[in-house]
KEKE-3310 file (N, C-alpha, C; in steps of 0.2 Angstrom, whole numbers, plus 5000, padded with zeros to 4 digits):
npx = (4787:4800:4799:4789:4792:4804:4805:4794:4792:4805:4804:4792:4797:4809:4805:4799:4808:4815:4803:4802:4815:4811:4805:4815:4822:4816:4813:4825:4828:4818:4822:4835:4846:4860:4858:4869:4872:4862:4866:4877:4875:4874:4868:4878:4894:4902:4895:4889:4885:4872:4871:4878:4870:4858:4867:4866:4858:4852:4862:4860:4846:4849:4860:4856:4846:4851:4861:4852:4845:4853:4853:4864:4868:4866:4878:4886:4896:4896:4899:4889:4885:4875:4855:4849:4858:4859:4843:4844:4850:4844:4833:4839:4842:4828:4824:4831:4827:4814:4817:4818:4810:4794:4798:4813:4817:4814:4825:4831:4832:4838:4850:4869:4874:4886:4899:4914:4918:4911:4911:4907:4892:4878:4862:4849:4835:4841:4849:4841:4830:4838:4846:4847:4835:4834:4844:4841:4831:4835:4846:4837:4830:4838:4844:4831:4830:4839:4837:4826:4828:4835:4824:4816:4801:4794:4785:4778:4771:4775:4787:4781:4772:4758:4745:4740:4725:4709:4691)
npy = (5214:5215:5206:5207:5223:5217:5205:5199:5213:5213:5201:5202:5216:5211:5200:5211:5215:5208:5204:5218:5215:5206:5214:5222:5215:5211:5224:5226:5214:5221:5232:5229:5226:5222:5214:5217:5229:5237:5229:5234:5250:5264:5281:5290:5296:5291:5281:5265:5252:5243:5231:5230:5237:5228:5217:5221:5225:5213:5206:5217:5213:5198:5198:5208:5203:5192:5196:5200:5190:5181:5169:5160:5168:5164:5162:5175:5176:5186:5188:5191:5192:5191:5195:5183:5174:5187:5186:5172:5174:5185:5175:5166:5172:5174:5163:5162:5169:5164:5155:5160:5163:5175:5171:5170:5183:5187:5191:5202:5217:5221:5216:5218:5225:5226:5233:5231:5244:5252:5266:5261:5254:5247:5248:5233:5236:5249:5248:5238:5249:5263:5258:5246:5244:5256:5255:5245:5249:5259:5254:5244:5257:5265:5253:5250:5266:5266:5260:5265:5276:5272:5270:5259:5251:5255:5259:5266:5256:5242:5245:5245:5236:5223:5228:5226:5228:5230:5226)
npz = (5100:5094:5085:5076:5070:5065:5060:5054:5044:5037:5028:5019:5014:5006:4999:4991:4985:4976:4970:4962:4957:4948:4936:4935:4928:4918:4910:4906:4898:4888:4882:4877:4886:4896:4909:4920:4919:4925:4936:4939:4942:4950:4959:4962:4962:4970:4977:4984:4973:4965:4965:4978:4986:4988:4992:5007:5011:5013:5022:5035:5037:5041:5048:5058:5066:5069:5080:5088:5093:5095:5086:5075:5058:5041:5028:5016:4999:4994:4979:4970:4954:4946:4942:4945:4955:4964:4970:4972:4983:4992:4992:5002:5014:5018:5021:5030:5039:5040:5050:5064:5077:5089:5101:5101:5102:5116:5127:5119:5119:5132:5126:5125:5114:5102:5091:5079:5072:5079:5093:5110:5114:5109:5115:5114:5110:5108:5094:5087:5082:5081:5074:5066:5057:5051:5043:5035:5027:5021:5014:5004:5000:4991:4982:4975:4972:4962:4952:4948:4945:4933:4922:4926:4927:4941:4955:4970:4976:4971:4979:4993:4992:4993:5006:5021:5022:5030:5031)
capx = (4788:4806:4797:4786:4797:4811:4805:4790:4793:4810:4802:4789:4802:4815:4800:4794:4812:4813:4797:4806:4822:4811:4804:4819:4826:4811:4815:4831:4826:4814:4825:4838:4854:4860:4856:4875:4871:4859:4869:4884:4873:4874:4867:4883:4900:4905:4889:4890:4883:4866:4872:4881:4864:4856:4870:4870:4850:4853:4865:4858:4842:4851:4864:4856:4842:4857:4864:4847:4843:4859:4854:4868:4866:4869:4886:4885:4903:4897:4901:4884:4885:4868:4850:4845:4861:4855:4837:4846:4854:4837:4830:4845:4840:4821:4825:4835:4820:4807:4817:4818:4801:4794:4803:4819:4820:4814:4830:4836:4831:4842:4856:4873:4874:4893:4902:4922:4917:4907:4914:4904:4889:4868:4854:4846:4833:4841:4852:4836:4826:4843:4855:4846:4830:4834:4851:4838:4828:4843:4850:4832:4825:4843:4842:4823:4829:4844:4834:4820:4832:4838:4819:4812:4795:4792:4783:4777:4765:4782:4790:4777:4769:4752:4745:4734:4719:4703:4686)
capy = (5220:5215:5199:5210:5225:5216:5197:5200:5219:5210:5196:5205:5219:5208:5198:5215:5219:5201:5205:5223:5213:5202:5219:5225:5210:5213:5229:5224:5212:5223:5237:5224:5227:5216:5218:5218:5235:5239:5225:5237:5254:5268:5287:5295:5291:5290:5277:5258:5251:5241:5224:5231:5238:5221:5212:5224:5224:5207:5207:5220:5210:5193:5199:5212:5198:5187:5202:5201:5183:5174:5164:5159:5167:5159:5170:5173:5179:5196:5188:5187:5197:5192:5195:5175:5176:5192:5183:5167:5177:5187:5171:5163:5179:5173:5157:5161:5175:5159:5150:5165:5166:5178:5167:5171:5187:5186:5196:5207:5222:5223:5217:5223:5226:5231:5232:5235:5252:5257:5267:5260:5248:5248:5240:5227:5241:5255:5245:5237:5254:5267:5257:5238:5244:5263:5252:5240:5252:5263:5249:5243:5261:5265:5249:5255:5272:5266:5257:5270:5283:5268:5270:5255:5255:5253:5265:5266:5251:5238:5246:5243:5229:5223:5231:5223:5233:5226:5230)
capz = (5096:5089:5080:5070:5066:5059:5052:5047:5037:5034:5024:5017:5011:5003:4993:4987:4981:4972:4963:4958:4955:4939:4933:4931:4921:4911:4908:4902:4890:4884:4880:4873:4887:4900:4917:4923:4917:4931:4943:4943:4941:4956:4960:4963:4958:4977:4981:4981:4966:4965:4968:4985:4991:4988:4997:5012:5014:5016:5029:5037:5039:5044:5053:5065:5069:5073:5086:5093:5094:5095:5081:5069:5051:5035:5027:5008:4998:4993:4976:4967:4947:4940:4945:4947:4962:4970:4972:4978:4990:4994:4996:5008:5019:5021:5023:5038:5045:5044:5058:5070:5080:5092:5107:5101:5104:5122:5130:5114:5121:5136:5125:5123:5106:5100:5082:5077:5071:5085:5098:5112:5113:5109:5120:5108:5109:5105:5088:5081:5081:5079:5069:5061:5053:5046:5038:5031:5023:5016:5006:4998:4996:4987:4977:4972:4967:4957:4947:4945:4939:4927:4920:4929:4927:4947:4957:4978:4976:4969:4985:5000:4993:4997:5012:5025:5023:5034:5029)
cpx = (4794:4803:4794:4789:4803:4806:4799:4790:4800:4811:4799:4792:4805:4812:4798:4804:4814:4808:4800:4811:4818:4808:4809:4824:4820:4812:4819:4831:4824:4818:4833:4847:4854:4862:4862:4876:4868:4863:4874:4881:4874:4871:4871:4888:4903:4899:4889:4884:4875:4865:4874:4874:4860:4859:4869:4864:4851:4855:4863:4853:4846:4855:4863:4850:4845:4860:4858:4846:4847:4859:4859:4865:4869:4874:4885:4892:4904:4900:4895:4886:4880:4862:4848:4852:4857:4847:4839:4848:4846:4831:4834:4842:4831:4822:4827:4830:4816:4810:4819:4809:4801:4798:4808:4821:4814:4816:4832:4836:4834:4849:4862:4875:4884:4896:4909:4922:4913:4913:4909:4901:4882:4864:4850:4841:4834:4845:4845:4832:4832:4848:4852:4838:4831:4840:4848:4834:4832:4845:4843:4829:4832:4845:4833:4827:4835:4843:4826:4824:4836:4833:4816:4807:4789:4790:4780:4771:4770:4785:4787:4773:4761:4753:4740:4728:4713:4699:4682)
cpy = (5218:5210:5203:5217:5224:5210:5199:5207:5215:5206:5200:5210:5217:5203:5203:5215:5213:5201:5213:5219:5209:5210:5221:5222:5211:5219:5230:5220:5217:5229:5237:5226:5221:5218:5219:5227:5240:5237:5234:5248:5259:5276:5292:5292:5287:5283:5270:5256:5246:5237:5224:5232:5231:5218:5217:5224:5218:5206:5212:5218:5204:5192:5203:5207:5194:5189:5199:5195:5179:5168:5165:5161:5165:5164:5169:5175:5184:5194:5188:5194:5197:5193:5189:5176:5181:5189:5178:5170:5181:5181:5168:5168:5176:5168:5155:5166:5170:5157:5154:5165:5171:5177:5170:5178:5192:5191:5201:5214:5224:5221:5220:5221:5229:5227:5235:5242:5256:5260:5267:5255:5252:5243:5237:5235:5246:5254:5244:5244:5261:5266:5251:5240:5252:5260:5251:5244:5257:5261:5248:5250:5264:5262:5252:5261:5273:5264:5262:5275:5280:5269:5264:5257:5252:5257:5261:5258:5244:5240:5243:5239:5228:5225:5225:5226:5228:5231:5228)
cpz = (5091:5083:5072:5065:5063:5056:5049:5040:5035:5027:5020:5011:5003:4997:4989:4983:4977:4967:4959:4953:4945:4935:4930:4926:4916:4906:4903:4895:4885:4881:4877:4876:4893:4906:4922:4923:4923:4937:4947:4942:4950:4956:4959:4964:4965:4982:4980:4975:4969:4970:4975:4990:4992:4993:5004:5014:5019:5020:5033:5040:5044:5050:5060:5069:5073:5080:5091:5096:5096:5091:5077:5061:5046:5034:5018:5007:4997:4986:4969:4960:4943:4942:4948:4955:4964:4972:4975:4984:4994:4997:5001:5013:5021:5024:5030:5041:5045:5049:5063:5071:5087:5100:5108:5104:5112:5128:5127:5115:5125:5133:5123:5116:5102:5092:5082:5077:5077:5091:5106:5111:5114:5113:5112:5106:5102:5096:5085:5080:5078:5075:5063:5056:5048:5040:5035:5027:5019:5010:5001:4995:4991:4980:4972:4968:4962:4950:4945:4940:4933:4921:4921:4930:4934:4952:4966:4978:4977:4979:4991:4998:4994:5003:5015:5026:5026:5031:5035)
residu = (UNK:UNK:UNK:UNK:UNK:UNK:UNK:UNK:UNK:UNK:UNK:UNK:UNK:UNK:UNK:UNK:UNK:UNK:UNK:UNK:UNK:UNK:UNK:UNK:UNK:UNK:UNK:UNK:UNK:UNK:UNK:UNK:UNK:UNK:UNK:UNK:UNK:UNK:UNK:UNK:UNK:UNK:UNK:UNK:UNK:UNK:UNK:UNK:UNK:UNK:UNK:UNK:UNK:UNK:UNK:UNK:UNK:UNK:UNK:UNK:UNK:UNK:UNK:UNK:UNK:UNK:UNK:UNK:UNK:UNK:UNK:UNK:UNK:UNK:UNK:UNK:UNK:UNK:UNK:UNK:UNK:UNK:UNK:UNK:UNK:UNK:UNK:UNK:UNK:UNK:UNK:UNK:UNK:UNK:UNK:UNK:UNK:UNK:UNK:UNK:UNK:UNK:UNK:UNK:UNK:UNK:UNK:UNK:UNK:UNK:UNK:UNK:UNK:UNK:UNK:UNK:UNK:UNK:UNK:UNK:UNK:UNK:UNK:UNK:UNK:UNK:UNK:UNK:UNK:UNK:UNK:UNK:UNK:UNK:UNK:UNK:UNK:UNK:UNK:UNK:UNK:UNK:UNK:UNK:UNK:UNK:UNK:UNK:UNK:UNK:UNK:UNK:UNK:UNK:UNK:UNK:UNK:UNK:UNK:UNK:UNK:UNK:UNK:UNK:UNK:UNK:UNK)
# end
């Protein structure tokens, strides 16, 4: 269950926000500004900016994988200013969810889970489902709506991506 609720929508996800992310270079172009415009853009005066939600997806996928798995993740510097890094960095993130398999996370459910800010500890369990997958979709549907209300021309299809429909 951990395999498919996080790497595969994780992967998935972080590809679709990469296919958003050249939209909204296009956009840029086309409407003749530079995309540091969007990088450093936000909802409300008090909310991290674009490029933070980006980086925080990110680590929020790689690193609560790593909680669960005990695999080592790669670390970025949280320093990236242009679209082409925030993709590198979106890809460095996949890169590290292909070599996690369903193997790894084995035990992640019974374990203990703790963070500096925390007051206490979560069962593998209860962190991937109450604290690593609601993060992970905070920072991308935030990143989406920052760029929608930019007038990116991105809508729910951009967001969830191809589906797997059967016939």
């Amino acid at each position: 269950m951990f395999y498919e609720i996080s790497i595969i929508q994780f992967k998935k996800v972080l590809n679709n926000l990469s296919a958003i992310l050249d939209k909204a270079e296009a956009f840029a172009e086309t409407k003749k500004f530079e995309t540091t415009v969007l990088a450093q853009s936000r909802l409300a005066p008090d909310q991290l900016n674009f490029t933070r939600q980006i980086q925080i997806a990110c680590d929020t996928a790689k690193l609560g994988v790593s909680r669960l798995t005990g695999k080592e993740a790669p670390t970025h510097q949280d320093d990236e200013k242009t679209f082409a890094e925030l993709k590198t960095r979106i890809n460095s993130t996949i890169s590290y969810l292909d070599t996690v398999t369903a193997k790894d996370f084995a035990e992640s459910g019974s374990k203990k889970i703790t963070h500096q800010r925390w007051d206490g500890h979560l069962t593998g369990e209860d962190f991937a489902i109450q604290h690593m997958i609601p993060n992970f979709y905070f920072h991308v549907t935030t990143a989406y709506a920052i760029l929608r209300h930019n007038g990116v021309d991105i809508g729910k299809k951009d967001y969830l991506g191809a589906l797997p429909f059967k016939k």
